[in-house]
N, C-alpha and C positions, 0 to 999 in steps of 0.2 A: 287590836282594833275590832270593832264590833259590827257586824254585815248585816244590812237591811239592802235585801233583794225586792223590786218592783217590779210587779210584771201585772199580766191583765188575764191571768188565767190560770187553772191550778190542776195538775195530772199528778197521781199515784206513785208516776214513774220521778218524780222531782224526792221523793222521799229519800234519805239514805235505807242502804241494808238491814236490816234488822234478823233479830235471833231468832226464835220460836216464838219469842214473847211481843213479838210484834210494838210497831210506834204510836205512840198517842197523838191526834191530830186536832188541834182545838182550832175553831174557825169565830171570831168575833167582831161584830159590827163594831168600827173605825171612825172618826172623823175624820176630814184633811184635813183639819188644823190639827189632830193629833200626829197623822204622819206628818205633817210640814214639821213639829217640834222636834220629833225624833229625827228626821231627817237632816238640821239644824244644828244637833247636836256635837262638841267636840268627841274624836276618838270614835266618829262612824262612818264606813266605810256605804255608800250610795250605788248602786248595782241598778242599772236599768236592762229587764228584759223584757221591756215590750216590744215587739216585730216590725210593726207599723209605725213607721213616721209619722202619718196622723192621728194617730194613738196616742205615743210618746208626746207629740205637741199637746194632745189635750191634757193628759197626766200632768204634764208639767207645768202646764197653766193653772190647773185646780191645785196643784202644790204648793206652788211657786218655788219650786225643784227644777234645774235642770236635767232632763231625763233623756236620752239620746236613743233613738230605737237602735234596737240593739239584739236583735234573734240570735240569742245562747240557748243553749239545754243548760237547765236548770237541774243541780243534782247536791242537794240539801247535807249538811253535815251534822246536823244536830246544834251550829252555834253561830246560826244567824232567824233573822226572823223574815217572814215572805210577806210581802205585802202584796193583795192581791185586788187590782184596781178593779173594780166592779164601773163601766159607765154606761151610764144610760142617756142616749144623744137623739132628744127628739129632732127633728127635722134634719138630721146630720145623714147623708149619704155615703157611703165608702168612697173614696179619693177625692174629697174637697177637701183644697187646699186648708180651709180655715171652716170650723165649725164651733161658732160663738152660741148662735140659738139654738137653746134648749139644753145645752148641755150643764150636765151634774154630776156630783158624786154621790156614790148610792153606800149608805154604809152599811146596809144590809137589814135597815130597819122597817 
C-alpha cells in the first residue's frame, strides 16, 4: 500500500538517511483536486500530520479528506509522498473554531 503523508509544513530532519550522495528534494505546486484524487485513490494509505485541529479541519475541508490533527514526527522512507498544505487564511485568527472566510489552497503558484 502506498503513503501519502499530509501535513502543513516541511523540515530537513523528515528526510530519511542518506549516504555521501545526499537525497534529491523536488517541491511542486499541487491542486486539491489533485490531492483529493490521489488521496481517493484504492491501495493508499492517508497519514494526517498536521498539529492543529483547526488546521486538520481546514485541510480537510479544501480536500474533502478526512484528516484528524495528528502531531507525529514525520521521518520519510523514500516510499511515500509528503504532501505539504500551504494555507493561506485571510481573516482566519489562530483558535476559531470555524474559519470559512477567506480561506484557500495555495498551490504555490
Amino acid at each position: 500500500m502506498y503513503k501519502i503523508i499530509v501535513t502543513n509544513s516541511f523540515s530537513i530532519s523528515m528526510l530519511p538517511p542518506t549516504d555521501k550522495m545526499g537525497v534529491l528534494v523536488e517541491f511542486r505546486p499541487i491542486s486539491a483536486e489533485t490531492v483529493r484524487s490521489w488521496c481517493n485513490q484504492n491501495n493508499v494509505d492517508v497519514v494526517s500530520a498536521i498539529g492543529h485541529a483547526d488546521t486538520a479541519r481546514i485541510v480537510s475541508g479544501l480536500l474533502g479528506v478526512e484528516l484528524p490533527a495528528n502531531r507525529i514526527s514525520v521521518k520519510m522512507t523514500g516510499m511515500e509522498s509528503l504532501v505539504v498544505a500551504h494555507i493561506q487564511a485571510v481573516d482566519c485568527l489562530r483558535g476559531r473554531r470555524h474559519c470559512q472566510r477567506g480561506r484557500r489552497w495555495n498551490s504555490g503558484r
